[in-house]
C-alpha positions as semicolon CSV with decimal commas, in nm:
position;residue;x (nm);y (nm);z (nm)
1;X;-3,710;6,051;-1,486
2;X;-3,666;5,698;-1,633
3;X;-3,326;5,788;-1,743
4;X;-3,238;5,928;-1,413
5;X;-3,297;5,637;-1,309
6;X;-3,201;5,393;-1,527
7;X;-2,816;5,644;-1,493
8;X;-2,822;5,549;-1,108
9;X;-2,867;5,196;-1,127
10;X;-2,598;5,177;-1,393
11;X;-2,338;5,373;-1,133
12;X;-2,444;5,160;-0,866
13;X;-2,365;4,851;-1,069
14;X;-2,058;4,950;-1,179
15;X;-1,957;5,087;-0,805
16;X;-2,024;4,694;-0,682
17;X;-1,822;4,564;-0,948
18;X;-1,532;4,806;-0,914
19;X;-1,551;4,662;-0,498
20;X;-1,579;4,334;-0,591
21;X;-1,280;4,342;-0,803
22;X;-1,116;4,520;-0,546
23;X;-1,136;4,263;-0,302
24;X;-1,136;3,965;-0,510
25;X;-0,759;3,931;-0,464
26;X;-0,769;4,032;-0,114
27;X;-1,022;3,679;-0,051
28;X;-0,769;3,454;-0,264
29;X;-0,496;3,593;-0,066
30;X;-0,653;3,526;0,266
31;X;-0,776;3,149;0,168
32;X;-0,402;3,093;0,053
33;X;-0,272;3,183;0,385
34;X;-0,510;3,011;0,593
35;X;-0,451;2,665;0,399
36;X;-0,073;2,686;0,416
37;X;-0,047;2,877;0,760
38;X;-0,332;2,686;0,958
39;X;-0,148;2,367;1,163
40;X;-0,534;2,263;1,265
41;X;-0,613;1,927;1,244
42;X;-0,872;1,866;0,981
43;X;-1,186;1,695;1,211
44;X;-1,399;1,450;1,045
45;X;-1,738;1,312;1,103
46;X;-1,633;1,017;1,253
47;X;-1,794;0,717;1,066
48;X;-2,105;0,516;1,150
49;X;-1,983;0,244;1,353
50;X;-1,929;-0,150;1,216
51;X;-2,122;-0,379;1,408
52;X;-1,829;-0,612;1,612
53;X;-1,899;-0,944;1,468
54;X;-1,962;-1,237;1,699
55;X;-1,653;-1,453;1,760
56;X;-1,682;-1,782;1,675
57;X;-1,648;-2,017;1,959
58;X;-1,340;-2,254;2,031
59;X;-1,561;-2,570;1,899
60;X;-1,643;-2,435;1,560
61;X;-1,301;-2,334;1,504
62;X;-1,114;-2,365;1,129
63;X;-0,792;-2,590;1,199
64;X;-0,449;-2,456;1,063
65;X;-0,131;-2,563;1,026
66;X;0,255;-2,451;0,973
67;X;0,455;-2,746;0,792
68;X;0,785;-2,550;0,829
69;X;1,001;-2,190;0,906
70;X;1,294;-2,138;0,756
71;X;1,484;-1,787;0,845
72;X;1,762;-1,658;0,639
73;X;1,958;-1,338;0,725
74;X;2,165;-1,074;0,503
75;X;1,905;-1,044;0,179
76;X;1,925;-0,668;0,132
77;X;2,308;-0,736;0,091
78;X;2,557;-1,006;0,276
79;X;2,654;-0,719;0,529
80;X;2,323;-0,625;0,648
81;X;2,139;-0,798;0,943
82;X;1,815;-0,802;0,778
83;X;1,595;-1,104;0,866
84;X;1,295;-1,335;0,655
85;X;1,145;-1,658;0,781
86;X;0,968;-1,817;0,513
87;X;0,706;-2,024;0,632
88;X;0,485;-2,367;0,431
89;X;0,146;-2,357;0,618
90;X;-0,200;-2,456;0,504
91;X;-0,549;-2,277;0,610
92;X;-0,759;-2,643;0,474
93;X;-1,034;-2,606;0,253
94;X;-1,188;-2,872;0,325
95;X;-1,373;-3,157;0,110
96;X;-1,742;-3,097;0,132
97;X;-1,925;-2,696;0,051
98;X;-1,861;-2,414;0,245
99;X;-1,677;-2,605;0,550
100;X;-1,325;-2,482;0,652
101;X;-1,164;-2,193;0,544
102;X;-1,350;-2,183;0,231
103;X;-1,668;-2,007;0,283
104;X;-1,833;-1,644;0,262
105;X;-1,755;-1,544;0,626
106;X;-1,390;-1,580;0,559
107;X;-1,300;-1,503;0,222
108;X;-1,389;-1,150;0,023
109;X;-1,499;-1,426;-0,264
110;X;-1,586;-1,718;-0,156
111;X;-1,713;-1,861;-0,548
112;X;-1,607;-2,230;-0,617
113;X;-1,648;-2,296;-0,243
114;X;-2,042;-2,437;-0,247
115;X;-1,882;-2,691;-0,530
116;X;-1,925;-3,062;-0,426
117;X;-1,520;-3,104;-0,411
118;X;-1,478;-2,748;-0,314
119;X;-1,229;-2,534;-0,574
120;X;-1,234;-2,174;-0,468
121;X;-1,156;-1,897;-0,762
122;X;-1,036;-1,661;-0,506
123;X;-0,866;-1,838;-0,241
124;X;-0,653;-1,500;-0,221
125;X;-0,901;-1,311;-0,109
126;X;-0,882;-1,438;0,281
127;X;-1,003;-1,112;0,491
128;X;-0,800;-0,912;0,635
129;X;-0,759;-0,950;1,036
130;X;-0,810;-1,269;1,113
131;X;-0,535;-1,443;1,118
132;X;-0,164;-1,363;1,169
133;X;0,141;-1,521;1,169
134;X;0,395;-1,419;1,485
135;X;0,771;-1,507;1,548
136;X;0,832;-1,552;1,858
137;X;1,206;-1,656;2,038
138;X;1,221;-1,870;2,311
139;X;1,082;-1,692;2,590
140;X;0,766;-1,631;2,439
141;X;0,873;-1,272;2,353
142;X;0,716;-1,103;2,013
143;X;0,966;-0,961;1,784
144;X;0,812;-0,980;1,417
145;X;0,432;-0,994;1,308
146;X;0,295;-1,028;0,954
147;X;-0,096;-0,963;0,921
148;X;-0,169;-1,084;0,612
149;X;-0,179;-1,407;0,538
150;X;-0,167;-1,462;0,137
151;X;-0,424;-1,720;0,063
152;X;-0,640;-2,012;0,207
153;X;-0,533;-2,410;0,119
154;X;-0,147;-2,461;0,089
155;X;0,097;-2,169;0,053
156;X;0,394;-1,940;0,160
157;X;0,454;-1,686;0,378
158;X;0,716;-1,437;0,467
159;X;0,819;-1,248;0,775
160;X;1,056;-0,985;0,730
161;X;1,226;-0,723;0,977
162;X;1,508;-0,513;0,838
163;X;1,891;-0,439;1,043
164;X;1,977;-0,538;1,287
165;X;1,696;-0,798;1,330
166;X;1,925;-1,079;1,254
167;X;2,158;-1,047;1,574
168;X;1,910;-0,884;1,774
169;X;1,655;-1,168;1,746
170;X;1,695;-1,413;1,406
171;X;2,033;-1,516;1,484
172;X;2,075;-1,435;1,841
173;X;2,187;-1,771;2,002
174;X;2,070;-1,697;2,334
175;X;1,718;-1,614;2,166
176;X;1,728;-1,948;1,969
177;X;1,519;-2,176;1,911
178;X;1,268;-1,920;1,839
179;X;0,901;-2,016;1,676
180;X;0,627;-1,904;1,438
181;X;0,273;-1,913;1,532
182;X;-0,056;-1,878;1,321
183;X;-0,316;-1,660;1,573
184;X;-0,657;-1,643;1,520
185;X;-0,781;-1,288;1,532
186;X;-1,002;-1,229;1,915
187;X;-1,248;-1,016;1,688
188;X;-1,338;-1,278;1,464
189;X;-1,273;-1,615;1,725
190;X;-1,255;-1,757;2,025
191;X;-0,889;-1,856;2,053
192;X;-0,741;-2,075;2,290
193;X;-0,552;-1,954;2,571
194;X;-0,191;-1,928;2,546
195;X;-0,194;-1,892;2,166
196;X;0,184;-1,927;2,124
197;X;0,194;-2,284;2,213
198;X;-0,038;-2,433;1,961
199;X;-0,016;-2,382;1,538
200;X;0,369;-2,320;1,544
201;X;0,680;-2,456;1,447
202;X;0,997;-2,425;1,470
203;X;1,226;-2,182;1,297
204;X;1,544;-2,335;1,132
205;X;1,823;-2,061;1,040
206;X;2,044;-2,171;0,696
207;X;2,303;-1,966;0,686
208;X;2,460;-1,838;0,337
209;X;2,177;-1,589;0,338
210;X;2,055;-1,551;-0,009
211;X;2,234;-1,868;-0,185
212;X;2,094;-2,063;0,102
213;X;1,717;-1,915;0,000
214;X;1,815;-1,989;-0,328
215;X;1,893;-2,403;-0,264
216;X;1,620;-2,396;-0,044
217;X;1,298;-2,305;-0,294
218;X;1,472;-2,486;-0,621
219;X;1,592;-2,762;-0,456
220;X;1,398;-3,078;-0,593
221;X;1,332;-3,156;-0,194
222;X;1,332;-2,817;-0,068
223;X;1,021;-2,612;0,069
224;X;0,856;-2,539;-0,265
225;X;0,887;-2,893;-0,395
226;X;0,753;-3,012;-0,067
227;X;0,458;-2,757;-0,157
228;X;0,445;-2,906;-0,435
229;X;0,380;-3,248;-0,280
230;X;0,115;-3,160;-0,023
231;X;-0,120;-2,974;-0,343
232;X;-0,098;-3,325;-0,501
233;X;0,015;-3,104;-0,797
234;X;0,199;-3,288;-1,087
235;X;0,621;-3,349;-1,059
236;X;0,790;-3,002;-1,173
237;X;0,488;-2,776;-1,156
238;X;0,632;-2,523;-0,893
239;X;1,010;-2,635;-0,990
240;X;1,148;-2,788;-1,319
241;X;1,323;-3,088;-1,362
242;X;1,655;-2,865;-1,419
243;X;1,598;-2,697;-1,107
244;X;1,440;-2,324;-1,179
245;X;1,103;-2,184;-1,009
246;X;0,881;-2,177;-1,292
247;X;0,652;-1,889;-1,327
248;X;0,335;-2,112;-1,098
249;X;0,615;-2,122;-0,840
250;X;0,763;-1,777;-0,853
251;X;0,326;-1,670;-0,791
252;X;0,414;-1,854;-0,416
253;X;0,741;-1,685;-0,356
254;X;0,619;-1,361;-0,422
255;X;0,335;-1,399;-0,203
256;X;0,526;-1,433;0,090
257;X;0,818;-1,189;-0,006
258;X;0,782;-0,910;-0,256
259;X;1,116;-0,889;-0,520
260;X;1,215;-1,256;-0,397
261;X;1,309;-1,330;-0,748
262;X;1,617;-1,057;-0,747
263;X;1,812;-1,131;-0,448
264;X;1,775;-1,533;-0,448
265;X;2,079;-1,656;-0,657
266;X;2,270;-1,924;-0,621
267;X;2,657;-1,939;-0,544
268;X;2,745;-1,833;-0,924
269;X;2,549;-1,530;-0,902
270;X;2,275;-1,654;-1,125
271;X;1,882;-1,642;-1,091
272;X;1,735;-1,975;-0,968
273;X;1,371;-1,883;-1,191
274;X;1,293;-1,989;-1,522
275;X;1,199;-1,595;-1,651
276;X;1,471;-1,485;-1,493
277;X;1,502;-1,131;-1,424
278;X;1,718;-0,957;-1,664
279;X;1,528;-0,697;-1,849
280;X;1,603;-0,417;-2,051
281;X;1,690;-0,052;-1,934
282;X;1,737;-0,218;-1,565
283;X;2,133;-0,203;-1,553
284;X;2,163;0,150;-1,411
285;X;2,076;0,320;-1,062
286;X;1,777;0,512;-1,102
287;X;1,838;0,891;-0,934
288;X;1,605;1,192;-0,807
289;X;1,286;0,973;-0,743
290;X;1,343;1,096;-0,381
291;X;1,261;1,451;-0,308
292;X;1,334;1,615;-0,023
293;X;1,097;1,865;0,008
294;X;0,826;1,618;-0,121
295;X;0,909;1,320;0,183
296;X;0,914;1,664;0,473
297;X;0,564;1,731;0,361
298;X;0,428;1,373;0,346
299;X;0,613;1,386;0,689
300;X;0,440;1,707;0,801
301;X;0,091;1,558;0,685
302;X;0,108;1,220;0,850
303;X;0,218;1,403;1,178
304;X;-0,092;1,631;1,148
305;X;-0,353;1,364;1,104
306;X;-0,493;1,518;0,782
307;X;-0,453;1,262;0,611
308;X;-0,596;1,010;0,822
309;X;-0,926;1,198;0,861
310;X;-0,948;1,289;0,479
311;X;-0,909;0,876;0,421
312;X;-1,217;0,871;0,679
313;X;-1,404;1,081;0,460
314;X;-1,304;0,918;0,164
315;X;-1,325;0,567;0,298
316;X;-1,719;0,636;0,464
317;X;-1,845;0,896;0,220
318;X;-1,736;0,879;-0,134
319;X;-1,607;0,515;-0,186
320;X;-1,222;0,499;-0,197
321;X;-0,983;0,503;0,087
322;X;-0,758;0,734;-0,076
323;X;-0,737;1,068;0,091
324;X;-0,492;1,264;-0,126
325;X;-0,762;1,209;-0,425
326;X;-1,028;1,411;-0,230
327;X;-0,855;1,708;-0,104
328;X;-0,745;1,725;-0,413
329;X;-1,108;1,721;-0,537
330;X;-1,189;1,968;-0,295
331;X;-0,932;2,211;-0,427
332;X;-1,004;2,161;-0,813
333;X;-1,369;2,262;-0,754
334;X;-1,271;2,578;-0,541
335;X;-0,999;2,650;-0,817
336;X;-1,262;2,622;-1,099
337;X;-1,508;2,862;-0,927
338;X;-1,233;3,105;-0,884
339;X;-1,128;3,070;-1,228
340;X;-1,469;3,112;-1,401
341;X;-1,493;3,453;-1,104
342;X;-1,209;3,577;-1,264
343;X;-1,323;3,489;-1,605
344;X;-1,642;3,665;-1,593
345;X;-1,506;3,952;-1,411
346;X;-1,191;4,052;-1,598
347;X;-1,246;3,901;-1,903
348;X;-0,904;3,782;-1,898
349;X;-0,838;3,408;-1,997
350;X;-0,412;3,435;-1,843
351;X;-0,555;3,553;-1,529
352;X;-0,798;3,277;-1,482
353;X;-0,553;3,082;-1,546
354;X;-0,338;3,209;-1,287
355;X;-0,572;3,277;-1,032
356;X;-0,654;2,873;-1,099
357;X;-0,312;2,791;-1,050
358;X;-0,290;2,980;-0,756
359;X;-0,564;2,841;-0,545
360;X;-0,461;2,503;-0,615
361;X;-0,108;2,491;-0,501
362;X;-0,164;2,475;-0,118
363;X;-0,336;2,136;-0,192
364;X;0,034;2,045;-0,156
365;X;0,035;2,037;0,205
366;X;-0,245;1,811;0,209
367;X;-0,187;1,551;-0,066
368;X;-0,357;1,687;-0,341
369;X;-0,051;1,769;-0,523
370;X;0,284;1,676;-0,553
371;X;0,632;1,864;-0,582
372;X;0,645;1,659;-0,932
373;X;0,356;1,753;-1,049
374;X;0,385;2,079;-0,950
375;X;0,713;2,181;-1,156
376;X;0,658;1,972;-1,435
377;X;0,313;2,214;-1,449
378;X;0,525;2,524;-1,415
379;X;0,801;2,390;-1,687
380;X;0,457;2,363;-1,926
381;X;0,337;2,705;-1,846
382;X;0,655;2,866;-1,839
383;X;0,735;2,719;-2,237
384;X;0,390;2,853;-2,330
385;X;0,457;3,171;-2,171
386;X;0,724;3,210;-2,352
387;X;0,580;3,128;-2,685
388;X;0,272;3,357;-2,625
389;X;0,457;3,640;-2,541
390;X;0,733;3,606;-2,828
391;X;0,504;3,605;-3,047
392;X;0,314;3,877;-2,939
393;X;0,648;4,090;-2,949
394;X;0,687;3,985;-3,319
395;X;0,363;4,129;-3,379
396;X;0,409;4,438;-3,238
């Protein structure tokens, strides 16, 4: 009777498995189709909201200051109509602890500020939002905005708009003299009204585009000499006696634009910075860094939201604001199960393998993989492949 017994259980448990391999495939299939043929938004728990700080009231606010705007035109190449204005302005730290701009409710850092002659170590780390600078032309009409603002105390900044910016606005006489304004953030102040009449200055085109930049932040009385000056630093610190940005300088320039140090040459064609930027392997035009099918995806996403509410998620649940890195996550862990499934059922280590592979490529359409990745995976697999099953031929 035990045996009888002991016989049906055994053909029961081998009926289950022989269903559950069955329809094994049939599940993988179906979550495969529903994460590449689903156009749903992903919806995430919104997060908890921030508190709204208190602004701080019109008495109590920080003074600022713009020393000078320069705009230049044609920096991408002499032809385009691209257009910078490089602005000298100064957020003061002030000369006693924690007064100013350099305290804890302003900067991400704020050590160095409770000194007696404040020095802060971070004076790069001003928050984000609460200041901007704003070009405006002369009817008070907002073409260009940059948010960030690259440091407290004395410094640069840039404000860039690409074609046609320079004849639509930058160079337009009829649009001229236009102005650049530092704006306090409503969130975190009180501002005055009419915010575009106070903390600006003047823009003043050079034109020579690029040579003109060039003079301008090498020159021994140009704008980064005259930044120079108002630090109190000692004579050639931001530009030599021979006239080159030295690498203290060049930390400025870059601040306010990003790869300032390969397009400002003077009328020779030659860099106008002490490191220069010759290096090697740099004097050819890299191709295929731009895939197609890669930049319609990333399109696809962005127009779909999922990656704004994944960065949600990210952002409010596990730490980092990257999105991409946790659907990712999501996938790996629902590719692992399936491969140790698979495993355990077949007892076959190439289909776990596959069966891994396959449940992780429609993280592509949300971030978690790219086209890259993706063939340079298949180019290793497919060179294994090969090797495995040679070789298993030759034995044979």
């Amino acid at each position: 009777m035990g045996d009888s017994t002991r016989f049906k259980d055994s053909k029961t448990m081998i009926f289950k498995k022989k269903i559950f391999k069955r329809f094994l495939p049939l599940l993988l299939i179906g979550v495969f189709c529903i994460s590449n043929f689903s156009h749903s938004a992903l919806l995430a728990q919104q997060p908890t909201p921030t508190p709204t700080p208190t602004p701080i009231p019109q008495p109590s606010l920080p003074p600022l200051k713009i020393y000078e705007a320069l705009g230049y035109e044609g920096l991408a190449s002499h032809t385009s109509k691209d257009f910078l204005v490089l602005v000298r302005y100064e957020l003061p730290i002030g000369e006693s602890p924690n007064t100013e701009w350099c305290k804890s409710e302003f900067l991400e850092n704020s050590t160095g500020c409770d000194e007696t002659i404040p020095n802060p170590s971070f004076p790069y780390s001003l928050r984000d939002g609460m200041i901007s600078a704003i070009f405006y032309d002369n009817n008070d009409v907002l073409h260009m905005v940059q948010p960030k603002v690259p440091r407290i105390g004395n410094g640069l900044l840039g404000i860039y708009a690409d074609a046609p910016a320079s004849t639509d606005f930058g160079f337009n006489s009829a649009l001229m003299p236009a102005k650049v304004c530092l704006v306090l953030s409503d969130s975190y102040f009180t501002p005055y009204p009419n915010s575009n009449n106070y903390n600006c200055a003047r823009v003043r085109n050079e034109n020579n585009g690029t040579v003109s930049l060039a003079n301008q932040v090498s020159s021994d009385s140009g704008i980064l000499y005259d930044l120079e000056t108002e630090i109190g630093l000692p004579l050639n610190t931001l530009v030599s006696a021979n006239g080159r940005v030295t690498p203290s300088g060049q930390v400025y320039l870059e601040e306010a634009l990003s790869g300032i140090v390969t397009i400002a040459r003077n009328a020779n064609g030659e860099t106008v910075f002490q490191l220069g930027v010759n290096r090697p392997n740099q004097s050819f035009d890299p191709t295929g860094y731009n895939v197609p099918l890669q930049a319609s995806i990333d399109q696809e996403i962005e127009a779909s939201k999922i990656s704004t509410n994944l960065n949600i998620i990210s952002g409010q649940y596990l730490g980092f604001d990257n999105g991409a890195i946790t659907g990712g996550l999501i996938f790996l862990i629902l590719a692992l199960v399936v491969a140790v499934v698979t495993m355990a059922t077949t007892k076959n280590g190439v289909m776990a393998l596959v069966m891994f592979a396959v449940t992780m490529l429609p993280s592509i359409f949300i971030g978690g993989l790219s086209i890259a990745f993706l063939f340079t995976f298949l180019s290793i697999f497919i060179v294994f492949g090969s090797w495995f099953w040679i070789r298993k031929a030759g034995a044979s």
